[in-house]
C-alpha positions as CSV (number, residue, x, y, z in Angstrom):
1,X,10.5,-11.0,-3.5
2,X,7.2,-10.7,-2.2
3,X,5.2,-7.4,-1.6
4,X,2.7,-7.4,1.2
5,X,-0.4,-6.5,-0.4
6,X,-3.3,-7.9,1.2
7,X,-6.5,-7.1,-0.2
8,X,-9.4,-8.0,2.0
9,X,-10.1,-6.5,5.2
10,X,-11.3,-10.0,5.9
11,X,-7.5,-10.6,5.1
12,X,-6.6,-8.3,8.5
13,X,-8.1,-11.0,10.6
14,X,-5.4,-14.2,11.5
15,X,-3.4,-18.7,17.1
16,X,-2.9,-23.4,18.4
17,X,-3.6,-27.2,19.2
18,X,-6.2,-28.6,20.4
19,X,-7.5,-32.6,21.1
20,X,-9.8,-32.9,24.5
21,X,-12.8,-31.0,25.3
22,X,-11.6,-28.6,27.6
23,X,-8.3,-27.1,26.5
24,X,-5.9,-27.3,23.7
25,X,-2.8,-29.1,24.2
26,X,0.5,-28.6,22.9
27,X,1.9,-30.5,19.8
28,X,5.4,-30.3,21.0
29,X,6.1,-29.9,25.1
30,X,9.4,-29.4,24.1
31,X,9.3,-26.9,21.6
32,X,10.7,-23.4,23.5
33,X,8.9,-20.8,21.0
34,X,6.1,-22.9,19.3
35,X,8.2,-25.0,16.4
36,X,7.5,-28.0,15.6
37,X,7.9,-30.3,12.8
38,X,7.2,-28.4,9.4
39,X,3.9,-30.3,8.2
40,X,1.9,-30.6,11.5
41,X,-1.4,-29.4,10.3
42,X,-3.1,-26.3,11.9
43,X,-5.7,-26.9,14.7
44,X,-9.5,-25.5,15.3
45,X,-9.5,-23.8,18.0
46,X,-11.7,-25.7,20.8
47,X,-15.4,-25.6,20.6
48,X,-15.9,-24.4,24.7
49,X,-13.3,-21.9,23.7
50,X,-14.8,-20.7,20.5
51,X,-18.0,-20.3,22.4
52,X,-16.5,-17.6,24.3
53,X,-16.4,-15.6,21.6
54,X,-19.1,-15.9,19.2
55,X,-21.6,-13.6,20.7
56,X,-18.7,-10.9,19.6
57,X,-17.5,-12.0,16.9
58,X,-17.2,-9.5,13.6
59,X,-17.6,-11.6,10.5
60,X,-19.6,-14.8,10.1
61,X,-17.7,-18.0,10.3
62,X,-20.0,-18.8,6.9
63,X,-19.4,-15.9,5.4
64,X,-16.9,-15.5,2.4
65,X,-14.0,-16.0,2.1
66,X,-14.3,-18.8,4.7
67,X,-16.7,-20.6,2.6
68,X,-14.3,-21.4,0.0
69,X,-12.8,-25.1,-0.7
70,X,-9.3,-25.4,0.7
71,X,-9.3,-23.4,3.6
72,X,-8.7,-20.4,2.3
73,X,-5.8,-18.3,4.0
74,X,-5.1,-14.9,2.5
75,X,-3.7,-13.6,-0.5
76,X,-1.0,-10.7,-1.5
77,X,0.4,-9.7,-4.8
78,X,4.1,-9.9,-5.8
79,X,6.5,-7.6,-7.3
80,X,5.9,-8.8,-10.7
81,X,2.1,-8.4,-11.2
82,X,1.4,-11.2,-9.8
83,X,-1.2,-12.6,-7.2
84,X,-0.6,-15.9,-4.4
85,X,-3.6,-17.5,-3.4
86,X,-3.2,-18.8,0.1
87,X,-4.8,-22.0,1.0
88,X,-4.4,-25.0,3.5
89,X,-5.4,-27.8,0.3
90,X,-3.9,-25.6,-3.1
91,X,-5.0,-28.9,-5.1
92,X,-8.5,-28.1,-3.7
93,X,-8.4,-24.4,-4.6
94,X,-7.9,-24.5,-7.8
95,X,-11.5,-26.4,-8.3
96,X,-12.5,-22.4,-8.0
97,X,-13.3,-21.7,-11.6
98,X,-13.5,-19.1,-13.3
99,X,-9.9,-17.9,-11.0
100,X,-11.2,-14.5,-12.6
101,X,-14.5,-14.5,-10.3
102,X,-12.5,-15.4,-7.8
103,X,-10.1,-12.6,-8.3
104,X,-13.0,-10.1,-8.6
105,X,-14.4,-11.5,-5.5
106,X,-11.3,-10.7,-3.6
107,X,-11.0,-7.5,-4.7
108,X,-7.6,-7.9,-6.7
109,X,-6.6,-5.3,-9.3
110,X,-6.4,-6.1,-13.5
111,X,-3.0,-4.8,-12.8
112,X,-2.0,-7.5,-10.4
113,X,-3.3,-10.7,-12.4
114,X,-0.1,-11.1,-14.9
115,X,-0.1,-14.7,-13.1
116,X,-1.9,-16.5,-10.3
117,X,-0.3,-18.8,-7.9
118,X,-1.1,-20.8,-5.4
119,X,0.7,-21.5,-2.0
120,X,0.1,-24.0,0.9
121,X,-0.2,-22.5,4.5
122,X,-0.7,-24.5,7.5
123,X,-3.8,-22.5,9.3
124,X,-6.9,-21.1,7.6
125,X,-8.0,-17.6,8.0
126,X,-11.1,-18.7,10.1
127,X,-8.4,-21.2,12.0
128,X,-6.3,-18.2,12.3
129,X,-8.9,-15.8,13.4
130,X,-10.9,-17.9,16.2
131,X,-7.1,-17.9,18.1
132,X,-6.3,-14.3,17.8
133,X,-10.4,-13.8,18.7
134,X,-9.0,-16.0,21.4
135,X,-6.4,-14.4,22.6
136,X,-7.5,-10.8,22.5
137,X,-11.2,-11.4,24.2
138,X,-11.2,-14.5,25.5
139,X,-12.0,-14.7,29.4
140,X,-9.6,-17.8,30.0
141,X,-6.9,-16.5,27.7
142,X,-3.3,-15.8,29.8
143,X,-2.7,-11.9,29.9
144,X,1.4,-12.1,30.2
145,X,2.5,-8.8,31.0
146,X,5.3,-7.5,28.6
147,X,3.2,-7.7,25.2
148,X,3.8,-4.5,23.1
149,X,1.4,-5.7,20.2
150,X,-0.7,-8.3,18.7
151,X,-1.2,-8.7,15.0
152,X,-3.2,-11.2,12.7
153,X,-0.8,-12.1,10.5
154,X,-1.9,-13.3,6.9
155,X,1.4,-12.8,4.9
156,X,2.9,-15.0,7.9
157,X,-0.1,-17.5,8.3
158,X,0.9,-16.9,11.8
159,X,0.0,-14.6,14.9
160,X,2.3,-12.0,15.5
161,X,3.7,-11.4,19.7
162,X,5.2,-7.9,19.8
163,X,7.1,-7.9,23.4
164,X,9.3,-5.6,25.1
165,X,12.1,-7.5,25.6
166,X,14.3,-10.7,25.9
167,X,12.6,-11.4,29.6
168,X,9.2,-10.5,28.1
169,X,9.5,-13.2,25.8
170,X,10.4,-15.6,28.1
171,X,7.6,-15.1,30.1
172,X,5.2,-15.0,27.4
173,X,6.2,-18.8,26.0
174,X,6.5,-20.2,29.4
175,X,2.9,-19.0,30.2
176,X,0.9,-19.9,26.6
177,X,3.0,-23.1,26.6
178,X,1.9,-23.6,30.5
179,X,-2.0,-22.8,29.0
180,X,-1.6,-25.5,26.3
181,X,-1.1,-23.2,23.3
182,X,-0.2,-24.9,20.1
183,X,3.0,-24.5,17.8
184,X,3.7,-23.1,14.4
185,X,0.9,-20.4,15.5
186,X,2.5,-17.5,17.8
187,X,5.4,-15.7,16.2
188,X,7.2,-13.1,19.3
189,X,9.1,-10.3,18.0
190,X,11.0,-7.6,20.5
191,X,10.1,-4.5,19.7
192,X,12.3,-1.5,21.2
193,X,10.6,1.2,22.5
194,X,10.8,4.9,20.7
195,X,12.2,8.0,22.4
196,X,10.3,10.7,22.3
197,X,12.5,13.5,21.8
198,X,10.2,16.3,20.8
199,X,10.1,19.5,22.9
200,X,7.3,19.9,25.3
């Protein structure tokens, strides 16, 4: 089992498919809630839409961690006193020597680095934060009503849709499928509501 334990706040960045130059297109038409086959690759999000953003944006798409071989894609320690290195290329990652520079650099603790492994995720972090960049600030994103939360998800390698319900869902995959949105990015989650039941 797996404890979520990220350790860079570069780690609490983390959206689709792209192939013209002036919107992405969908992998799959057919997919109904952005599934496709297991190994499609991730996608950069589009340069025109990426420009939208980059007057904005927080951390430097040179900056570490993005500058590391393998596309690097998070990384979270286990319940055993362990630490997974996410990358897109593993085989590539582990060129990174000394792993214990590496470690430092990340910020993991002595106490977490009984082993190191490596696991292979389909979007970078930089992939994965240009499409939630995207989707938060982006003038020509779709703003489906019914969205309860958005999160950059690392631990998931995926962007995480809280909506409000079965209908909200709906909506929200017919209109980022309608806007070209790529698969194996946008994870939608309902997420009931909580009653206030304090005394006022």
């Amino acid at each position: 089992m797996r404890r979520r334990s990220l350790f860079l706040a570069a780690c609490a960045l983390v959206v689709c498919s792209c192939s013209d130059s002036t919107a992405p297109k969908l992998v799959d038409k057919g997919s109904p809630r952005f599934t496709c086959v297991s190994d499609a690759p991730g996608v950069d999000l589009p340069a025109n839409l990426r420009a939208e953003l980059d007057t904005n944006r927080l951390f430097s798409r040179s900056s570490f961690p993005n500058n590391l071989p393998g596309g690097f894609a998070g990384v979270y320690a286990t319940d055993y006193n362990g630490v997974v290195l996410q990358f897109v290329d593993p085989a590539a990652a582990q060129s990174i020597q000394p792993v214990s520079k590496l470690l430092d650099d990340l910020g993991v603790p002595a106490t977490a680095r009984k082993y190191v492994a490596y696991q292979k995720e389909r979007w970078s972090l930089l992939q994965l934060d240009d499409w939630f960049q995207y989707i938060s600030f982006g003038t020509s994103s779709p703003s489906p009503a019914g969205i309860s939360s958005l999160e950059l998800d690392p631990y998931r390698n995926a962007i995480t849709l809280g909506v409000v319900d079965e209908a909200a869902r709906s909506h929200v995959i017919a209109l980022y499928n309608a806007a070209g949105f790529p698969c194996n990015l946008i994870r939608t989650v309902i997420e009931t509501p909580s009653i206030d039941r304090s005394v006022h």
